[in-house]
C-alpha positions as CSV (number, residue, x, y, z in Angstrom):
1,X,12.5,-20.9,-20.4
2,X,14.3,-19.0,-23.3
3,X,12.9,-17.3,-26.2
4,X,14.7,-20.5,-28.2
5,X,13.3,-23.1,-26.5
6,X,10.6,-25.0,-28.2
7,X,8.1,-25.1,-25.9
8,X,5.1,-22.5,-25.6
9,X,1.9,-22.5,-23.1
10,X,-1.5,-23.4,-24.2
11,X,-4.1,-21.1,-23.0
12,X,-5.2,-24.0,-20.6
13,X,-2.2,-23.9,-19.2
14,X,-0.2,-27.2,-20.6
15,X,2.7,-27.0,-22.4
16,X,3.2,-27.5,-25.8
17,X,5.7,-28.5,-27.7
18,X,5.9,-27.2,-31.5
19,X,6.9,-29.3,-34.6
20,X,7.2,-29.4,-37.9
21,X,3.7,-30.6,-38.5
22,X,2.7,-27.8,-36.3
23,X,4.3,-25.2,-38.6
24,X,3.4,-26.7,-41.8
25,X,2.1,-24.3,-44.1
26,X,-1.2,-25.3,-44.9
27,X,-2.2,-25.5,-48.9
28,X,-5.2,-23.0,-50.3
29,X,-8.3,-23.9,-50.5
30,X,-8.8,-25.7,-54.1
31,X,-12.3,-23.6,-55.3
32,X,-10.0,-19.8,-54.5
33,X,-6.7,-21.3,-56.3
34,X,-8.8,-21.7,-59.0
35,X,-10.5,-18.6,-58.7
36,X,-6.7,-17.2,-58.8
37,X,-5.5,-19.0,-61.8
38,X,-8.8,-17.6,-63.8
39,X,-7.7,-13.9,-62.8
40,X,-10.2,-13.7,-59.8
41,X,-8.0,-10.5,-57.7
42,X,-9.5,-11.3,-54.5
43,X,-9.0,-14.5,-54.8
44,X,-5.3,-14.1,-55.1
45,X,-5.4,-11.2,-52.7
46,X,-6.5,-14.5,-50.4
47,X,-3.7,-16.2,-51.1
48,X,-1.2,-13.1,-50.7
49,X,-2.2,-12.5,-47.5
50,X,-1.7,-16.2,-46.4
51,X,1.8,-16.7,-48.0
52,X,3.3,-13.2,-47.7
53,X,4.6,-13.8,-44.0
54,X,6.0,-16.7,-44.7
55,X,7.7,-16.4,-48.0
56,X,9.4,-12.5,-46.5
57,X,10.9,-14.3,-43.7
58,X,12.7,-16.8,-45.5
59,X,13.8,-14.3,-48.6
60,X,14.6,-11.9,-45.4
61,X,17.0,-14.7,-44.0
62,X,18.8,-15.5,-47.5
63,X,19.6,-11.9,-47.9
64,X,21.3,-11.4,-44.7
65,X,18.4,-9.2,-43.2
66,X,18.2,-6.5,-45.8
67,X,14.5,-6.0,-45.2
68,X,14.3,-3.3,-48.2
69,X,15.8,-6.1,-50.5
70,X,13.6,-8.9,-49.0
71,X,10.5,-6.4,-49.5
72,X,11.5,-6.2,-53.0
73,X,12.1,-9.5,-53.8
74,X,8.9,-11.1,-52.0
75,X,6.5,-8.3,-53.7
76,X,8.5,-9.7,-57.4
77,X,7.7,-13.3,-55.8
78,X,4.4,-12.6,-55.7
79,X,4.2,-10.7,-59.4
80,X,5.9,-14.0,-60.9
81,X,3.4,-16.0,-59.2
82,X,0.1,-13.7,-60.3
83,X,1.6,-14.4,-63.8
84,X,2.9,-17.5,-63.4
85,X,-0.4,-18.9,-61.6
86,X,-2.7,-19.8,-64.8
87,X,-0.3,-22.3,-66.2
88,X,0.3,-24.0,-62.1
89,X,-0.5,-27.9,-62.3
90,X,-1.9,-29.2,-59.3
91,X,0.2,-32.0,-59.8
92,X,2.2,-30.1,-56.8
93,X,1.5,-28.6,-53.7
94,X,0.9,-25.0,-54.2
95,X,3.6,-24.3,-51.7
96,X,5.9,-26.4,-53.0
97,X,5.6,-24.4,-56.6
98,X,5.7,-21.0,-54.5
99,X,9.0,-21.7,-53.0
100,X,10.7,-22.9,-56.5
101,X,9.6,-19.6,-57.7
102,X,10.8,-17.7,-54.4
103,X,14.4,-19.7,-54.9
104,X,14.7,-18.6,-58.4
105,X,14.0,-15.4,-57.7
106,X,16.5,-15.0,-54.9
107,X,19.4,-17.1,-56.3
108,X,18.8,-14.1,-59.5
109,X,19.2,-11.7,-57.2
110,X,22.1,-13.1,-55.6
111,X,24.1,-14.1,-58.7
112,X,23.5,-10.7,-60.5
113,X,24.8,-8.4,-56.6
114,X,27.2,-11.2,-55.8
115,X,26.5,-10.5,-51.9
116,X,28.2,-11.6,-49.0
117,X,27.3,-11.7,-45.6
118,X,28.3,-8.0,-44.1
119,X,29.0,-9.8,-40.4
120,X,30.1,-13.0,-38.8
121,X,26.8,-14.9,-38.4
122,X,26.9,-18.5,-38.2
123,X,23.5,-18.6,-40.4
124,X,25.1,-16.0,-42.6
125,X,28.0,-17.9,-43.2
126,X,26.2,-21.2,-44.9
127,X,26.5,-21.5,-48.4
128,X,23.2,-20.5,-50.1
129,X,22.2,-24.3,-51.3
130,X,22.6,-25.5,-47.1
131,X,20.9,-22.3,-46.5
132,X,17.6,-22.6,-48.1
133,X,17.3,-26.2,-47.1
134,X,17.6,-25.4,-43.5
135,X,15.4,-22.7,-43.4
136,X,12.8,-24.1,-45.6
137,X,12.9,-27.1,-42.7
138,X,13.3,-25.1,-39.6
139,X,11.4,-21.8,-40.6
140,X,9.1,-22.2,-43.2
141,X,8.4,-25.8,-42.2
142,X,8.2,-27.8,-44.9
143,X,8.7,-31.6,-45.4
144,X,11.8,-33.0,-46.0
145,X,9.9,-34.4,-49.9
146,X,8.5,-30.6,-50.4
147,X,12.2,-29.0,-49.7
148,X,13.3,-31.8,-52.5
149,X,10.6,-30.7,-54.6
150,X,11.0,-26.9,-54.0
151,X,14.5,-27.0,-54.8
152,X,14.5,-29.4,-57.4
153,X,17.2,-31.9,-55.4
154,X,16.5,-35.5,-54.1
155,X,15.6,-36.7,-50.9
156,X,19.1,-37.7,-50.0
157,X,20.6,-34.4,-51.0
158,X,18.0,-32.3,-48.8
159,X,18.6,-34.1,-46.1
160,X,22.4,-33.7,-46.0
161,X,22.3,-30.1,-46.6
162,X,20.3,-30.0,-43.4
163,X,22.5,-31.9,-41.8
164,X,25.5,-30.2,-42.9
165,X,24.0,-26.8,-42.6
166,X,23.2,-27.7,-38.7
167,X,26.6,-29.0,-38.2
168,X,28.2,-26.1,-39.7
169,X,26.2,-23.5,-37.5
170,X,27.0,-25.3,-34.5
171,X,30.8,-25.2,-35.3
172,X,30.2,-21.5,-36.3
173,X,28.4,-20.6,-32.9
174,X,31.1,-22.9,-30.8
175,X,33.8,-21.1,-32.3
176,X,32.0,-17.4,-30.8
177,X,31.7,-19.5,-27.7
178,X,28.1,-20.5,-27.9
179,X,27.3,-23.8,-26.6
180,X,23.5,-25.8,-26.8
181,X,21.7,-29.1,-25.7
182,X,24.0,-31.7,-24.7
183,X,27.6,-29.8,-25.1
184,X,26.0,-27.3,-22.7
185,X,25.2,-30.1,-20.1
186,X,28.7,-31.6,-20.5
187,X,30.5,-28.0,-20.6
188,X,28.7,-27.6,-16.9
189,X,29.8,-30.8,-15.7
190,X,33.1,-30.5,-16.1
191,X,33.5,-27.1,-14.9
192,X,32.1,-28.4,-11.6
C-alpha cells in the first residue's frame, strides 16, 4: 500500500476507505459564530484554530509551495474574515464564505506578482480557475454545490474544471512517464 492510496487502517484493524464526506469540513458551531461576528476573540480564536489547516494547505498549493507566501496570505485570510465576519449571512455555509474570501485573496496576490510555476509539475501547470476547483474537491473536500458557491461558478462549470483539471494532470504525469489505475494495469499487461 502506497502513501497515495486511499485506504487507511482503523484502529480495529479494518480498512477504511476515505471520501469526500469523510473529509468534509465540518461548519462551526452556530452559538461561537455568533460569538465571533459580535467581536467575542476567543470565539474566533475557535474558529482559527479549526480552519487554519485547511485554508494554508490549499493557499499553499495555489502558490506553488511558497510556504512564506502561503503564511502570508492565510494569516491576511483570516484578518479579512475577523473584519469581514459581522456583516456574514448565514444564508451560506460558513465555509463556503471562507473560501470566497481565501480565492479573492489569492487570485489578488497572483494578478498583482503575475507568478508562474518555477518547475514542471503537473498540478503546477493547471490554470488557476481548474486549480482551485480541484483542490477545493480533492483537498479541502468540499461539495461539488459549495466549490460553485465558493467560487461564484455554476454547477456545470465546477464540474468540468474538475474534470478537465484531472484529465490534464494525468496527461501531464503520462508525459513524465507516470502511469495510475487502469493505464497502469494495461501498461503491465502488455509488457508481459
Amino acid at each position: 500500500m502506497s502513501a497515495y492510496d486511499p485506504f487507511w487502517v482503523h484502529a480495529s484493524g479494518r480498512l477504511r476507505v476515505y471520501t469526500p464526506q469523510a473529509l468534509s469540513l465540518a461548519q462551526p458551531d452556530p452559538g461561537v459564530l455568533r460569538k465571533a461576528q459580535r467581536g467575542d476573540e476567543r470565539a474566533f480564536s475557535l474558529i482559527l484554530r479549526a480552519y487554519e489547516t485547511p485554508v494554508f494547505n490549499y493557499v499553499l498549493r495555489l502558490v506553488g509551495g511558497n510556504r512564506s507566501l502561503a503564511e502570508d496570505l492565510t494569516q491576511e485570510v483570516f484578518l479579512r474574515v475577523y473584519q469581514g465576519l459581522p456583516k456574514f449571512s448565514l444564508r451560506s455555509k460558513f465555509t463556503t464564505w471562507l473560501f470566497q474570501v481565501t480565492k479573492n485573496r489569492v487570485l489578488d496576490e497572483l494578478r498583482a506578482s503575475e507568478r508562474r510555476p518555477r518547475s514542471v509539475v503537473a498540478l503546477e501547470d493547471l490554470s488557476t480557475d481548474l486549480k482551485m476547483a480541484l483542490l477545493l474537491r480533492d483537498v479541502v473536500g468540499l461539495s461539488y454545490t459549495e466549490i460553485a458557491d465558493s467560487l461564484e461558478i455554476t454547477l456545470a462549470t465546477v464540474k468540468w474544471r474538475i474534470y478537465k483539471a484531472r484529465e490534464e494532470v494525468q496527461l501531464a504525469l503520462g508525459r513524465e512517464g507516470i502511469s495510475f489505475g487502469s493505464e497502469r494495469a494495461t501498461a503491465s499487461a502488455e509488457s508481459s
